[in-house]
KEMARGU-406550 format. One record per residue (C-alpha): residue number from 1; residue in one letter; x, y, z. Coordinates in pm, 1 decimal. Example, Ala and Ser with C-alpha at 12.3 -4.5 7.8 and 13.67 -1.06 7.14 Angstrom:
BEGIN
REC     n   res       east      north         up
REC     1     A     1230.0     -450.0      780.0
REC     2     S     1367.0     -106.0      714.0
***
This chain:
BEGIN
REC     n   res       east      north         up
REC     1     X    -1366.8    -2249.1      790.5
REC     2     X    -1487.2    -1912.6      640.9
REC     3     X    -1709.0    -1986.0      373.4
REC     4     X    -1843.6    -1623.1      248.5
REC     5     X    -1924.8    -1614.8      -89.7
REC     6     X    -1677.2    -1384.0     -326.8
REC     7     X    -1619.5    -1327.3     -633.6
REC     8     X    -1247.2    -1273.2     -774.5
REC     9     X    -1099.2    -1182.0    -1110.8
REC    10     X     -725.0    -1181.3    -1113.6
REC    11     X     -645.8     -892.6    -1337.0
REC    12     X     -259.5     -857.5    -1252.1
REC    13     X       -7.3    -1098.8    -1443.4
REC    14     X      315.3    -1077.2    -1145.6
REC    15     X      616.3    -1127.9    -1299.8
REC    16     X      856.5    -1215.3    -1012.5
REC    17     X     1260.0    -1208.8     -991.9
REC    18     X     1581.0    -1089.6     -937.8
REC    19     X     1672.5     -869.4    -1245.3
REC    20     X     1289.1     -846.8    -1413.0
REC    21     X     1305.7     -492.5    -1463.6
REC    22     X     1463.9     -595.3    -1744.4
REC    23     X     1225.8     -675.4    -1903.5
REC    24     X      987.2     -412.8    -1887.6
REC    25     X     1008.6     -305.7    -2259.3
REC    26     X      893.7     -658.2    -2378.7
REC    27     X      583.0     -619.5    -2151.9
REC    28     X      482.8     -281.5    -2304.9
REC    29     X      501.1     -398.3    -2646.7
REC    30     X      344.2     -706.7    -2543.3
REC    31     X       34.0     -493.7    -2360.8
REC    32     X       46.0     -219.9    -2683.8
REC    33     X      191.8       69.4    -2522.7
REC    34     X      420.4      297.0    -2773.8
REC    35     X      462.4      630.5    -2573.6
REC    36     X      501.9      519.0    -2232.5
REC    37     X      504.0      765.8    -1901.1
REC    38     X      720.7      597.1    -1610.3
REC    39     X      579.3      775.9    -1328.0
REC    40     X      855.0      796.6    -1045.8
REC    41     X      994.1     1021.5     -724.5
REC    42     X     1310.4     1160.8     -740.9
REC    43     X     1499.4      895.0     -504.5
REC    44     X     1407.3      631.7     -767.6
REC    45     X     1509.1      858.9    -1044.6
REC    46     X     1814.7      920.1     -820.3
REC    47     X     1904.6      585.9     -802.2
REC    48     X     1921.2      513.4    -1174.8
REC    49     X     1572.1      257.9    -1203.6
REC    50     X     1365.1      545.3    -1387.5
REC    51     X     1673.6      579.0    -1653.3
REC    52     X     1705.2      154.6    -1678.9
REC    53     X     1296.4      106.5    -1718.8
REC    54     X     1373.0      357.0    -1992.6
REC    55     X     1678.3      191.6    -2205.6
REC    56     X     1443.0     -109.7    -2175.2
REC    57     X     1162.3       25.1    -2362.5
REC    58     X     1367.6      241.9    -2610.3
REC    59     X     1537.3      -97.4    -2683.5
REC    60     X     1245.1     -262.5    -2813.5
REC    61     X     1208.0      104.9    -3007.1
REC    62     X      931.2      250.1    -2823.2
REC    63     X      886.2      604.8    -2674.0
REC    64     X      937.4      670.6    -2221.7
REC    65     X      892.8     1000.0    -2036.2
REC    66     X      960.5      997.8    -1687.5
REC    67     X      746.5     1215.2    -1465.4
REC    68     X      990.2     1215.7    -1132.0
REC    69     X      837.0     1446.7     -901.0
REC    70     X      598.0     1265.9     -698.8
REC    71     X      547.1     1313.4     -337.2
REC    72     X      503.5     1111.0      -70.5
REC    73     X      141.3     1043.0       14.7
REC    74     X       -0.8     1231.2     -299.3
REC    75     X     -254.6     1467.9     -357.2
REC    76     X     -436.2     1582.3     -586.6
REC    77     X     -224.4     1860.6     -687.8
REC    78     X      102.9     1575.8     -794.7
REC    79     X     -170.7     1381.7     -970.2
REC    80     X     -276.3     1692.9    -1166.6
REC    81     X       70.3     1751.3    -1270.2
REC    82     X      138.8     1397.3    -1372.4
REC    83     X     -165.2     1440.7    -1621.8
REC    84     X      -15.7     1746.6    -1727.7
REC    85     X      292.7     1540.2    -1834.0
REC    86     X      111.4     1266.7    -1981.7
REC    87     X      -89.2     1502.1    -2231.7
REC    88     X      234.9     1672.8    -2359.0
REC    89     X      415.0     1332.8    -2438.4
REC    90     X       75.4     1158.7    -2576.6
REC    91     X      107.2      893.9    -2323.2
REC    92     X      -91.1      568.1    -2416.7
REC    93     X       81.0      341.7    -2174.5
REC    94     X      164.9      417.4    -1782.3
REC    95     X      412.3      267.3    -1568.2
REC    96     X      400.8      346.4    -1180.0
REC    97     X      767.8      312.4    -1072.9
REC    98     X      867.2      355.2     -658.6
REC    99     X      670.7      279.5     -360.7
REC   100     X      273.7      304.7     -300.5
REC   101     X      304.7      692.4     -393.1
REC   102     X      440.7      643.3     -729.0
REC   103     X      152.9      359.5     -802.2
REC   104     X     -118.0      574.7     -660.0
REC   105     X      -31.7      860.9     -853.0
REC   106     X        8.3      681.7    -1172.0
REC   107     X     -329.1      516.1    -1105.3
REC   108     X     -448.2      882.5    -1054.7
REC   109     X     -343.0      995.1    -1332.0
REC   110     X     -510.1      751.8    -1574.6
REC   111     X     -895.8      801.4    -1394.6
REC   112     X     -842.7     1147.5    -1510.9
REC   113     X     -616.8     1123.7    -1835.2
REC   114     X     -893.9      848.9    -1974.7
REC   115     X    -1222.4      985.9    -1824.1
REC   116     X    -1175.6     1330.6    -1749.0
REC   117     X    -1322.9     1547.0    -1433.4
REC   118     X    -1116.7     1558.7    -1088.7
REC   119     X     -994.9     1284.7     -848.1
REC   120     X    -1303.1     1397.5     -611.2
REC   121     X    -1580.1     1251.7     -905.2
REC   122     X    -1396.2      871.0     -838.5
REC   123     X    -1337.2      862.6     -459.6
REC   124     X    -1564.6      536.2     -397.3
REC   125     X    -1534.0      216.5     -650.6
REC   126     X    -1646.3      169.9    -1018.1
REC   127     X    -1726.3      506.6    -1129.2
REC   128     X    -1470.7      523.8    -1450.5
REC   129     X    -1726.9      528.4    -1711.6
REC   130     X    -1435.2      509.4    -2023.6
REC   131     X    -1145.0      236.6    -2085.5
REC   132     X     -817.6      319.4    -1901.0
REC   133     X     -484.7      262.7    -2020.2
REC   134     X     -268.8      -70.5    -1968.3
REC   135     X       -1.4       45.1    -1654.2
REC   136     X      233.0     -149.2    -1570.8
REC   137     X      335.8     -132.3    -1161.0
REC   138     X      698.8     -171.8    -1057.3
REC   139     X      700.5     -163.3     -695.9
REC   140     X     1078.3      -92.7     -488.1
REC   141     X      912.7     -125.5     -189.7
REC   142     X      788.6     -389.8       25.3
REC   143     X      466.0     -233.2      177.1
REC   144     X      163.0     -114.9       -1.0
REC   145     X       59.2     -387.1     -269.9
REC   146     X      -77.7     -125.4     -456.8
REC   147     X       62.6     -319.8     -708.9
REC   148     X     -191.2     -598.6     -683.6
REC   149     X     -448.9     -322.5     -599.3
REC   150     X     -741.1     -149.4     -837.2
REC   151     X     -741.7      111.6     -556.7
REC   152     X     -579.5      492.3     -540.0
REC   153     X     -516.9      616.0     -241.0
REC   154     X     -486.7     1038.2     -303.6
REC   155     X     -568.7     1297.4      -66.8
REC   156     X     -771.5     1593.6     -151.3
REC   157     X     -489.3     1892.6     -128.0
REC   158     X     -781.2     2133.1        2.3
REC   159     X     -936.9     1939.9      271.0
REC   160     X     -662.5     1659.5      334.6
REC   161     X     -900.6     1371.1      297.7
REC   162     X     -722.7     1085.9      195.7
REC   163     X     -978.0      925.2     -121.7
REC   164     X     -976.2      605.5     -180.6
REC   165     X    -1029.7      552.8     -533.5
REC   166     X    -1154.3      236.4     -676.6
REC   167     X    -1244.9       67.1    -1049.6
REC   168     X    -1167.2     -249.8    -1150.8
REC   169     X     -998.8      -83.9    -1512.9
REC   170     X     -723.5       83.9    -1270.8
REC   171     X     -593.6     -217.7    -1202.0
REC   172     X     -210.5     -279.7    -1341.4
REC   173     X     -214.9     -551.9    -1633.0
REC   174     X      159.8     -610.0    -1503.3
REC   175     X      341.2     -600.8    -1175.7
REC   176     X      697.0     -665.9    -1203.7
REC   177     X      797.5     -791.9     -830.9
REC   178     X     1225.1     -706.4     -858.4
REC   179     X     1385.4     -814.1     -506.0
REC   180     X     1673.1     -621.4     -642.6
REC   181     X     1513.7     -291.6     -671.9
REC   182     X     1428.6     -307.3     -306.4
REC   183     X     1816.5     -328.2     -178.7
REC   184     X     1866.3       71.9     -186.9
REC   185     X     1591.4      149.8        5.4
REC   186     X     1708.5      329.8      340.4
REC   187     X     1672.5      145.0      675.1
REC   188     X     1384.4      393.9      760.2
REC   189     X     1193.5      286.9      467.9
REC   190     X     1234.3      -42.7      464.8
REC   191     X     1142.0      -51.1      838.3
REC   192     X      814.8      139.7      818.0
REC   193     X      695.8      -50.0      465.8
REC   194     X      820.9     -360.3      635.3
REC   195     X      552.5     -339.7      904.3
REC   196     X      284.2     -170.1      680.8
REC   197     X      323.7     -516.9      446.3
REC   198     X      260.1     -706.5      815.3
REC   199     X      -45.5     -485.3      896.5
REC   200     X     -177.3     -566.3      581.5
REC   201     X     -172.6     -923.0      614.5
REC   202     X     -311.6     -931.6     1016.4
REC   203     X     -587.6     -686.1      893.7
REC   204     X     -716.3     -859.6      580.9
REC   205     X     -704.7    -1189.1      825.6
REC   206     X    -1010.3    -1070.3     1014.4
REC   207     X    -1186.8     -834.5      838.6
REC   208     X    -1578.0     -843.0      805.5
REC   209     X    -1516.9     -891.2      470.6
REC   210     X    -1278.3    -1175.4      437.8
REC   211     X    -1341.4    -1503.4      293.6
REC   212     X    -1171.8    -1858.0      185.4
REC   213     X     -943.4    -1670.3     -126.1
REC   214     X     -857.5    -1345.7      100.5
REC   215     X     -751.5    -1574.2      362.4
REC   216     X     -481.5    -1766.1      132.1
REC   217     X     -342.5    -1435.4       67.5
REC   218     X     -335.2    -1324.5      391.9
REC   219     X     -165.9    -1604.8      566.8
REC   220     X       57.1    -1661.6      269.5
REC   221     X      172.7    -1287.0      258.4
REC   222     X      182.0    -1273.4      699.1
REC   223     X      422.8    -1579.5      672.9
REC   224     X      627.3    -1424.9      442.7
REC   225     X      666.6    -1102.7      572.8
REC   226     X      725.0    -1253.7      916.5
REC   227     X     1003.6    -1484.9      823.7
REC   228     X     1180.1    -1193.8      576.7
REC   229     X     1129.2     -885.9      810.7
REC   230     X     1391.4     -930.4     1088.3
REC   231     X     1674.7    -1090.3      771.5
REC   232     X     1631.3     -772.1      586.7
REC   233     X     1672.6     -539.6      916.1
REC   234     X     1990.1     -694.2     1006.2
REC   235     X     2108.1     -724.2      663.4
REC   236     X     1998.8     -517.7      390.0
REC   237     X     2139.9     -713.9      139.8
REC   238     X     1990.5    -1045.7      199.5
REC   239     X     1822.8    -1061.0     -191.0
REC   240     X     1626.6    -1390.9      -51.3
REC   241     X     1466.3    -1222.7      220.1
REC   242     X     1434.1     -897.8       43.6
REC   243     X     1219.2    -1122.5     -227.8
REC   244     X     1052.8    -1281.5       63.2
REC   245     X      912.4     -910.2      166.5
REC   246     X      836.9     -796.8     -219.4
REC   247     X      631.4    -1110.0     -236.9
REC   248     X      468.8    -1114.6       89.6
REC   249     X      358.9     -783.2       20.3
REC   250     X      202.0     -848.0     -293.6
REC   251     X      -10.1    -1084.4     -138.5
REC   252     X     -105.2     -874.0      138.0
REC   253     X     -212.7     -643.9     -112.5
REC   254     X     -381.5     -879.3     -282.2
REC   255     X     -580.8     -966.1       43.0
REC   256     X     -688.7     -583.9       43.4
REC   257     X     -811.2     -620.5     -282.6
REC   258     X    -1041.2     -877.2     -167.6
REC   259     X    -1109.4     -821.0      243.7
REC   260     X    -1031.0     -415.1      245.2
REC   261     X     -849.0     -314.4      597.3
REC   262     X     -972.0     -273.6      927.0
REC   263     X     -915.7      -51.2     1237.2
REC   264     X     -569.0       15.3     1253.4
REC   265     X     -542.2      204.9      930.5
REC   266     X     -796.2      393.6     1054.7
REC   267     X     -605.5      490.7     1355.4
REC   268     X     -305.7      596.5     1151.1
REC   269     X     -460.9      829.3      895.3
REC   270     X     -529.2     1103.1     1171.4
REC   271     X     -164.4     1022.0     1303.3
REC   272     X      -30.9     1138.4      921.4
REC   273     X     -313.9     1420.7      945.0
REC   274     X     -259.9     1592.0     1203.3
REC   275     X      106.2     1485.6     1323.5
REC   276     X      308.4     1389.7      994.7
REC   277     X      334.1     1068.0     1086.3
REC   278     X      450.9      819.1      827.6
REC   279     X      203.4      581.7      746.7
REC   280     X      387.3      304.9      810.2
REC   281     X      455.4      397.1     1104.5
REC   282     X      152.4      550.4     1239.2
REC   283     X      -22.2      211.3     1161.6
REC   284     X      238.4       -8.3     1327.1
REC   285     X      237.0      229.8     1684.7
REC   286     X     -150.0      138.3     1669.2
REC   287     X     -145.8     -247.7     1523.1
REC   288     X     -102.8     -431.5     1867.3
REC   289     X     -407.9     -201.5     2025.8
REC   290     X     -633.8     -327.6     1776.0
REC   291     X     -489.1     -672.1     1809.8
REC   292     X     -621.3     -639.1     2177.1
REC   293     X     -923.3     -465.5     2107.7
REC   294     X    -1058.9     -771.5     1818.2
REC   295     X     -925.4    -1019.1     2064.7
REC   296     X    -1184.9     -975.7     2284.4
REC   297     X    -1414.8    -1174.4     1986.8
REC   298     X    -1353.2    -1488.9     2058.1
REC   299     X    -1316.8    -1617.8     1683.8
REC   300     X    -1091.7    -1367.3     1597.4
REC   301     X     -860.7    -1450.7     1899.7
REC   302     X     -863.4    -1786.1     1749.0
REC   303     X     -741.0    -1644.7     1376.1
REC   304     X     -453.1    -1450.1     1527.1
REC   305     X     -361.3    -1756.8     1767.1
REC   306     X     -377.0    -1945.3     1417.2
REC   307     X     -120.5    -1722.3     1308.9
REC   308     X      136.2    -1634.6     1565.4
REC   309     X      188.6    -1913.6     1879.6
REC   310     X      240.7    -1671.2     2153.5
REC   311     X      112.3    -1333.2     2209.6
REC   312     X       64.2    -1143.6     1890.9
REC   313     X        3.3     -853.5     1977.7
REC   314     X      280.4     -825.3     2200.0
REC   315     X      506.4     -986.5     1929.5
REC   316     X      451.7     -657.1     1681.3
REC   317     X      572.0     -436.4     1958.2
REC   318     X      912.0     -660.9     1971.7
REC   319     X      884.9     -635.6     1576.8
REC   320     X      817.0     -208.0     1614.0
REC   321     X     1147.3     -241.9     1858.3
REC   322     X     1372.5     -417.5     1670.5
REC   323     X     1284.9     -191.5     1363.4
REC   324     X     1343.0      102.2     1579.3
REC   325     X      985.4      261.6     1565.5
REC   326     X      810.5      425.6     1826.9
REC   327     X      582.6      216.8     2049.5
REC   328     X      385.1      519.3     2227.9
REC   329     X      204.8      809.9     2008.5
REC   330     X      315.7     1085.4     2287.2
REC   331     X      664.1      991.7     2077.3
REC   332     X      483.6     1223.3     1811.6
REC   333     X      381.6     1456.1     2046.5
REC   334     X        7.6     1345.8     2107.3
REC   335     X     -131.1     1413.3     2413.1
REC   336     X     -492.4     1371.6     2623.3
REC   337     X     -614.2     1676.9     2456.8
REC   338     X     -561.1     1544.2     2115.0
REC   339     X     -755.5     1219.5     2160.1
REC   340     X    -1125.5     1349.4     2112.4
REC   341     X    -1033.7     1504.2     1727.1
REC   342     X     -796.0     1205.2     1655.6
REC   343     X    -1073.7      940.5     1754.3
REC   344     X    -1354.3     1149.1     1555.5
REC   345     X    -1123.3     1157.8     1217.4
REC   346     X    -1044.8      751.8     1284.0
REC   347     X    -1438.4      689.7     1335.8
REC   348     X    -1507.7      850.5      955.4
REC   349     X    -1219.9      638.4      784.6
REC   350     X    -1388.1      412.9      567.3
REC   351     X    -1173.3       95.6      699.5
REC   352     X    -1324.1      102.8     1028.1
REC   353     X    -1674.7       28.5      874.1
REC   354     X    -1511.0     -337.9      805.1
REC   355     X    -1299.6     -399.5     1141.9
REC   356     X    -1429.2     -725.3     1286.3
REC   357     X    -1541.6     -570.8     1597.9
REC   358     X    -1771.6     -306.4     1559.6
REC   359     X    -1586.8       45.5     1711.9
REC   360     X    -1710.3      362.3     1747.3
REC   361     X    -1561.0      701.6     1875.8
REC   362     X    -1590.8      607.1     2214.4
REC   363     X    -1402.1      299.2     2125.3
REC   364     X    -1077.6      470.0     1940.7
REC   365     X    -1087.7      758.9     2261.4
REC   366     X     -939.5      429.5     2462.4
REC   367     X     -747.3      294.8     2192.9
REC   368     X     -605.2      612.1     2128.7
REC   369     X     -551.5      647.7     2525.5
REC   370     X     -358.2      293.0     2533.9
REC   371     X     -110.3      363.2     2310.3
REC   372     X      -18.6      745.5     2459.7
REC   373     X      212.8      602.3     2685.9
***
């Protein structure tokens, strides 16, 4: 048994259910908001959630905007404009509506609204000096957790460093976890935040950090994801196993919030970089080398045994298969050239620092090298 000493706060209420965006305008009157900006990409606002988060709060006679242009994996040029929108409407209440994108930005977007300066003066944790605003996170994906998360993830739009942005005030008061909301999502999407939800869960299991809580949410949120993953692939519709994901992911996320991530999600962020490669599925191609790389520790072997009976590692390649995601980065057009820049970005990501095995360049070279081909 893991015994490491933490220390945990829950600061999200999670208001779970088919239908609970329907309630959305009770919880901003509840939390104080009056102007409210509903922060949003244009699918969601496409697909009619931005306008219904909206009748909700006007019913209960408060004030929405909805700021529908963010971009997938933000930067600080969409979280700039978001502040933009949120001076001109007097915001005092956020709501970060879509998938981790959405969330990040809106969490972006109240460092700077509430405390001034640029996204670059909070990349690290705790260094909000001023009150943020109550936010309220309505995630319609099953993947990040950002929703259970104090963290923004925001890359700098000069020098593409992704800046993880931390404070315990960022934090949503509210997550409202709506299975429903989750049912539009395209097969793609579902797919690759799908397996970012299961990386989430097999990373925070192992971590240097983890401890007796993380390790609740972990196994709770890998069990979960596991059973509701291969339902909602073969039919979108299944509203029980979409909830299964939406939860499972939550927990994952809530893991993060408490173990942080390890090596894989270091291998993917030069993948996105320097390749486009969605995140989801740049950290799935590279979950079952890192698998085999912290297997070779024998306690950690025993953790993923604990988890999967059979070969784990070789089970999220079947998973990446019957999802339809690449199993090889020379898919994306990596080759042995590429491996010396790609392992030297992985080796600065700040999640390798808490992988369970310590790795080094050298070490994500061969990594890097198994999954080519």
């Amino acid at each position: 048994m893991d015994l490491r000493p933490f220390d945990h706060t829950p600061r999200t209420r999670i208001v779970f259910g088919n239908g609970t965006l329907s309630r959305v305008g009770e919880l901003v009157r509840e939390n104080g908001g009056t102007r409210v900006l509903i922060v949003s990409d244009p699918g969601i606002v496409r697909a009619g959630y931005s306008a219904q988060a909206v009748a909700s709060i006007e019913e209960v006679g408060l004030q929405a905007t909805i700021f529908g242009e963010v971009h997938e994996n933000p930067s600080t040029l969409d979280v700039d404009r978001c502040v933009n929108a949120a001076r001109e409407c007097g915001a005092d209440f956020i709501i970060g509506l879509g998938g981790g994108s959405s969330m990040d930005t809106a969490k972006g977007c109240n460092f700077i609204l509430t405390n001034g300066g640029r996204m670059q003066d909070y990349w690290g944790v705790g260094k909000a000096t001023q009150p943020m605003l109550p936010m309220i996170a309505i995630p319609t994906t099953s993947g990040t957790g950002s929703e259970c998360q104090s963290f923004a993830l925001i890359s700098d739009a000069e020098t593409h460093a992704k800046m993880a942005c931390g404070d315990p005030k960022a934090a949503a008061r509210v997550a409202i976890l709506d299975p429903e909301l989750t049912i539009s999502q395209p097969e793609r999407v579902t797919a690759c935040t799908g397996i970012d939800a299961l990386a989430h869960a097999l990373e925070t299991a192992v971590t240097t950090k983890r401890n007796a809580l993380s390790a609740l949410y972990s196994r709770e949120g890998f069990r979960l994801c596991h059973a509701g993953f291969s339902r909602v692939l073969r039919d979108p519709k299944d509203v029980e196993a979409r909830g299964m994901m939406l939860l499972g992911a939550a927990y994952a996320g809530t893991a993060i919030e408490n173990s942080m991530l390890g090596a894989a999600h270091s291998c993917a962020n030069p993948l996105t970089a320097f390749f486009d490669v969605v995140h989801g599925e740049a950290v799935g191609v590279m979950l079952p080398h890192i698998i085999r790389f912290n297997s070779q520790v024998p306690e950690i072997a025993a953790i993923y045994e604990s988890y999967f009976d059979g070969d784990l590692a070789d089970r999220v390649q079947e998973l990446l298969w019957e999802a339809k995601m690449p199993r090889t980065i020379g898919t994306y057009g990596v080759s042995e050239a590429d491996l010396d820049r790609l392992a030297e970005m992985a080796a600065q990501q700040w999640t390798a620092q808490f992988n369970p095995r310590p790795i080094a360049r050298d070490d994500f070279v061969q990594i890097y090298r198994a999954a080519l081909a």
